[in-house]
N, C-alpha and C positions, 0 to 999 in steps of 0.2 A: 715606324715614323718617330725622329725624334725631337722633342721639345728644347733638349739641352743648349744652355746660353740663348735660347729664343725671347724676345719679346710678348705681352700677352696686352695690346693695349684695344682690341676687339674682338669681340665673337668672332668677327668675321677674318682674324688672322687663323683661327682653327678649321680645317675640313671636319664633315660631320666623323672620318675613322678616327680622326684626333681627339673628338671630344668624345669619341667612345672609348679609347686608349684612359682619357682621365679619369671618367666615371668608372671603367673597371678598377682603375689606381689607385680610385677613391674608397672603394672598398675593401681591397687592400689595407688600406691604412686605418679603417675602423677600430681595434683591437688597438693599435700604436695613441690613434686621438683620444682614446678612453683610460691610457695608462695599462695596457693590461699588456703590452708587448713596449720592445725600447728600440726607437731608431739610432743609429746615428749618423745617418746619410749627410746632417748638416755639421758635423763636430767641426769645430772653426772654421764656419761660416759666419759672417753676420749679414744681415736683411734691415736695410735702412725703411724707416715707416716713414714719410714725407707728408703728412695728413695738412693738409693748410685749410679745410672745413669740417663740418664737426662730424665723429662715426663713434659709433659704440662697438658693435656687431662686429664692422669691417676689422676696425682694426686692430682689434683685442682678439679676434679668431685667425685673425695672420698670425699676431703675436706670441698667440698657444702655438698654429700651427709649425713657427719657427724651432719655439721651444721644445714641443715637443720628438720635434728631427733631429735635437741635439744643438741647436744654432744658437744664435743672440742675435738682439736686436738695437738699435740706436731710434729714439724716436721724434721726429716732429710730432706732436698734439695741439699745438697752439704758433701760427703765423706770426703772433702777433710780438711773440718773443726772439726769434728770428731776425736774420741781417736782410731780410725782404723788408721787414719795416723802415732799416733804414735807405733802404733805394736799391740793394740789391735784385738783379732780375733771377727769373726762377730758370732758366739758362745756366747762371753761373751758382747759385744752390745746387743745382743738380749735378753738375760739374762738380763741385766740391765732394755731394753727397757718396760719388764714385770713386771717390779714393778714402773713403772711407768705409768704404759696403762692399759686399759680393753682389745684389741684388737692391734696387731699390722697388718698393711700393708706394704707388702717389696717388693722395685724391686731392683732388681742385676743385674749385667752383667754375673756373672757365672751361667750356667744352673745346678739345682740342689741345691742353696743357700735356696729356698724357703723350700725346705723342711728339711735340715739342721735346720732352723728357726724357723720350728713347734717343730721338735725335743727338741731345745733349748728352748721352752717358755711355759709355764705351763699358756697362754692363748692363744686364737683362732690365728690364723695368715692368713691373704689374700694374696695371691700370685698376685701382679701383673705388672709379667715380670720376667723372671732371663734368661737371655741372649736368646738362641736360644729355648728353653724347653716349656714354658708353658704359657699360658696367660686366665687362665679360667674366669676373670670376661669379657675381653673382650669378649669373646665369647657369654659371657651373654647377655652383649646386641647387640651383632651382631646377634642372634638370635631373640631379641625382635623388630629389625629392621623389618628382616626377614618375623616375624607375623604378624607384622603392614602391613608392604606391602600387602602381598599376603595374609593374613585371616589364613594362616596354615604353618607349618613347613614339613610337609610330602609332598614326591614327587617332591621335587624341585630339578630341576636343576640347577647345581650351578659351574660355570666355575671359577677356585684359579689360579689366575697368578702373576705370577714374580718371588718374592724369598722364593721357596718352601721346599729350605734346611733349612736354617736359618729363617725362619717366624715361630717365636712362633704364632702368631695370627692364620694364619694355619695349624700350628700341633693341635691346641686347639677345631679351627671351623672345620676341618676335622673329627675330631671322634666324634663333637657331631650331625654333621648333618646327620655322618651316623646312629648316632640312630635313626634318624626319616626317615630314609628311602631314602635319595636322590641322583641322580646321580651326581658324582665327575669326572668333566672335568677337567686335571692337564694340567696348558698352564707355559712351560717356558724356560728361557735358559738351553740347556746342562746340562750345570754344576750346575745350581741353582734346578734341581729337587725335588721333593719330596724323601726321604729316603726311601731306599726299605723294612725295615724293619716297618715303616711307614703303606704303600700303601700293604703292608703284612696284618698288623693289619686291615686297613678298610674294605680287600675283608674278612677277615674270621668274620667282622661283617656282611657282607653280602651284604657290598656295593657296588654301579657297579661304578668303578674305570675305564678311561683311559686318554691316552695322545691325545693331540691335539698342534701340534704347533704353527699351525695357528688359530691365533688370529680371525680371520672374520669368519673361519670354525665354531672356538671353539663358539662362542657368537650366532650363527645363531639362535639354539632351547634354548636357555641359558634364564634363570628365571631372575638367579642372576647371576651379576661378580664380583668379589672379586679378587679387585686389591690388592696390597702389592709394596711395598718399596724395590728397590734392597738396602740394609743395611751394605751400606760402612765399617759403624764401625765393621762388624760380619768378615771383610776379614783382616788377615794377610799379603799378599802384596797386594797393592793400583794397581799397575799392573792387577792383577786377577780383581781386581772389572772395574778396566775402560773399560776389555773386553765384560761385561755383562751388563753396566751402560746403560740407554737409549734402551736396546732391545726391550720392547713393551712400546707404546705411545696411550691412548686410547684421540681417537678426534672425532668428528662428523661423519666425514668418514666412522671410526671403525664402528659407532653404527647406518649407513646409515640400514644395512639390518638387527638390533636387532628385536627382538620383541618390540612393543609397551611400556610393561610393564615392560619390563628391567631394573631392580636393580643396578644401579652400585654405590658397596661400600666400600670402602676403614678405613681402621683400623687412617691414618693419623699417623702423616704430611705427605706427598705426596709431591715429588721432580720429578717433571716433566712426571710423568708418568701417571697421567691424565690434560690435557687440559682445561684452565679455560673455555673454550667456553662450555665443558658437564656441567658445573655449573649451568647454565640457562636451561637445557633441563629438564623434565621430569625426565627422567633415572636417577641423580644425586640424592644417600638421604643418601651421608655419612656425610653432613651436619648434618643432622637428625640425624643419625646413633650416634655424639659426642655427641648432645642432650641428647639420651635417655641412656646415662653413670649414668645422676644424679638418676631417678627412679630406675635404676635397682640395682647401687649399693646401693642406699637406701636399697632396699628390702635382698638384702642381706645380711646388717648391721644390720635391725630390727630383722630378722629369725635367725643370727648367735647371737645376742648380746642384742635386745632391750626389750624393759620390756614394762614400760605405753604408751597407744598409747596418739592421740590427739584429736582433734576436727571431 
């Protein structure tokens, strides 16, 4: 199956053979992200970065992953110096952006920009981020975490806490882990839940879906946890978020009665809702987790866009 000139602005535009095609990909390309082998799949390429909110992670491990294929890149990092300030629509940026790029990559704060963006651009576009909606490369390699850890994607138990309204990351990791089969423990405030329209779509994938509020409940048989970020900036009054700010804290305590093997991994930056003292533990691999952004989206720049491999 192939990726080539495709679009990537959802989990859901991949079948799960596809996202196994990347994760093999991705592996693949570990030796190449680390310097120890040379692509040049991308040699005059460029990969336009369209960033109009703020990323560290994202767009700086595109940016390797570009560079390291052999590419270049052209970058938005600030909106705010842009012809969008002066009245420009992001239609006709993007339009612009494609006769300047082989590929572009766009994160937004509006949910649904990204695909506007494909619409607008007669070249591939990677989705990553548009406000609350989508975030399918992460997923990518929260998955390839996932494989490394535990050897398989199937059968895991995987506990999603914090901000389950507003967390593109898991609206993204939610449907794709239900392709492989695994139970979704939903841990969080009230008001930050998962969308029922949501946790609708994962039970008629066939997923075994429920709530747990407690935290030490939720994690006892738990593989993985997947924390998340309560995301200030997603709330309209500052009020609403200070009620929810702080509700789960994962610390030694939390993970006294984990499994052994327990995953704890985080999408990042992380504002106090896991404890630097899990850093040292075992359980910690969302260090890892930011690592494996450069292979994976390697692999998905080479399959969407690359031509001559390397060494």
């Amino acid at each position: 199956m192939s990726l080539h000139g495709r679009d990537l602005i959802s989990i859901r535009d991949l079948s799960r053979e596809e996202i196994e095609d990347v994760l093999a990909a991705a592996k693949r390309m570990v030796p190449y992200a680390g310097g120890a082998k040379v692509s040049h799949s991308l040699d005059h390429k460029i990969v336009a970065m369209a960033f109009f909110e703020p990323s560290t992670r994202t767009r700086l491990s595109f940016e390797a992953a570009v560079q390291r294929l052999g590419g270049s890149c052209i970058t938005i990092a600030d909106a705010s110096v842009t012809s969008m300030r002066k009245g420009e629509s992001l239609h006709d940026t993007i339009r612009m952006l494609g006769s300047y790029a082989d590929a572009i990559v766009i994160r937004h704060p509006n949910e649904g920009s990204a695909r506007l963006a494909a619409r607008a651009s007669d070249r591939p576009v990677l989705n990553a981020g548009d406000g609350s909606g989508q975030h399918p490369t992460q997923t990518l390699l929260d998955l390839a975490t996932m494989q490394e850890a535990f050897g398989t994607l199937s059968g895991l138990r995987v506990v999603l806490l914090g901000d389950l309204k507003f967390g593109r990351t898991v609206h993204s990791l939610a449907h794709a882990i239900a392709l492989f089969g695994s139970d979704i423990v939903l841990t969080s405030p009230p008001a930050l839940g998962l969308p029922a329209q949501a946790r609708r779509q994962l039970e008629h994938m066939g997923a075994k879906v429920r709530e747990q509020a407690d935290l030490h409940e939720a994690i006892r048989d738990a593989d993985v946890l997947y924390v998340t970020r309560i995301q200030k900036e997603r709330f309209g009054d500052e009020s609403e978020y200070r009620r929810v700010a702080g509700s789960y804290r994962v610390d030694a305590s939390v993970l006294a009665d984990a499994k052994p093997r327990l995953a704890v991994m985080h999408p990042l930056p992380r504002a106090g809702e896991i404890a630097p003292e899990v850093d040292s533990t075992p359980h910690a691999v969302y260090f890892r987790q930011a690592a494996l952004a450069v292979p994976v989206r390697m692999a998905l720049l080479d399959m969407i866009l690359g031509g001559r491999k390397g060494d």
